[in-house]
N, C-alpha and C positions, 0 to 999 in steps of 0.2 A: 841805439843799441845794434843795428844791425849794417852798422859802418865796425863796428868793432871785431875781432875776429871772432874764428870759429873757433868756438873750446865745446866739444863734446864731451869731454869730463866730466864738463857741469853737470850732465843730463841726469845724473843718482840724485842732483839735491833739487829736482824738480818735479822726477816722476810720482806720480800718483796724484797729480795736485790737478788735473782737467776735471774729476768729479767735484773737487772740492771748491773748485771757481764755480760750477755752475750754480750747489747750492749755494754757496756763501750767494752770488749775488742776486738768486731770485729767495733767498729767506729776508722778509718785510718784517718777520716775528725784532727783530736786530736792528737798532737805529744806527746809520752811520753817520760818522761827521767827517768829514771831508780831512785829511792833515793837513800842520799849518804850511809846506810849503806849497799846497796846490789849494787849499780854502780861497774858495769866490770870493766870501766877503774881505778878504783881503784884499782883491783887485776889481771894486765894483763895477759895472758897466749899463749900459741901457740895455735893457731888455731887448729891442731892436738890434742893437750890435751882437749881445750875446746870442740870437738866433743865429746870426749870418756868420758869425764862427766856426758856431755848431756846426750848420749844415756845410761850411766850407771843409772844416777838417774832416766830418764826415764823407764827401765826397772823396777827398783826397785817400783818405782812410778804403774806400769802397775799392777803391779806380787800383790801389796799392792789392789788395790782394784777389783781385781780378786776376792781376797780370803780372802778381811777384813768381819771382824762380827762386827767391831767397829760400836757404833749409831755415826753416823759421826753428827747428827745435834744437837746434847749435848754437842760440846766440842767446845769449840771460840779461839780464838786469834786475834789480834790486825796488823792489815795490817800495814806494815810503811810509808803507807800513808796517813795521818790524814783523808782525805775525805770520803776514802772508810770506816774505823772504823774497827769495829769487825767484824768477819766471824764466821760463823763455819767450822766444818770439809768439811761436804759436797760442801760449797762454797770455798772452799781453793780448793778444787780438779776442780771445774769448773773455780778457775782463772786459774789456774796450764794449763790447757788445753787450754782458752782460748788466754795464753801467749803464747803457742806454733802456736796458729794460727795468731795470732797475727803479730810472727815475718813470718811465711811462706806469709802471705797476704805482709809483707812490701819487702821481698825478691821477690814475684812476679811484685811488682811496680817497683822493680828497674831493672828488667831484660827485664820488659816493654819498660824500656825507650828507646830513639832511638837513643841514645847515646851509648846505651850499649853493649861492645864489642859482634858480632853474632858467634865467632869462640874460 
């Protein structure tokens, strides 16, 4: 996305949408499933690989807006979720983030439960 040029034009069909990423992605009331072109269980892996992904693109991801100069809110791309629409840069980094809390909040629910092995 942010190899592609800048079109500020875009900025009308994105404003308003930084509240609406954050609840959208801390409401757990809301099951999501993942769409088919990015769905895991389409491209299974080992738990072990799937960490060191994680934390590799998260690095990358960190190190990226540490020290970008990019105008993140010039540059859009297209969610693959119809609902959500276009983003820009700067809202791809707050889904980005808000995905990660997302799943830590869904992982707290399940270690919540009283079913869930204590040992």
């Amino acid at each position: 996305m942010m190899k592609g040029p800048v079109t500020p034009k875009k900025r009308d069909a994105v404003k308003g949408k930084d509240e609406g990423i954050i609840a959208m992605m801390q409401d757990r009331s809301h099951k999501a499933t993942a769409p088919e072109p990015i769905d895991p269980k389409k491209r299974p892996m080992p738990a072990e690989d799937s960490v060191k992904q994680f934390l590799a693109s998260r690095a990358r991801t960190i190190d990226y807006i540490k020290t970008t100069q990019d105008d993140l809110r010039d540059h859009f791309a297209d969610h693959p979720v119809p609902a959500i629409g276009t983003l820009d840069g700067y809202q791809w980094i707050m889904l980005i983030s808000g995905h990660s809390r997302r799943h830590t909040l869904q992982i707290l629910e399940v270690k919540a439960d009283p079913n869930f092995p204590k040992n």
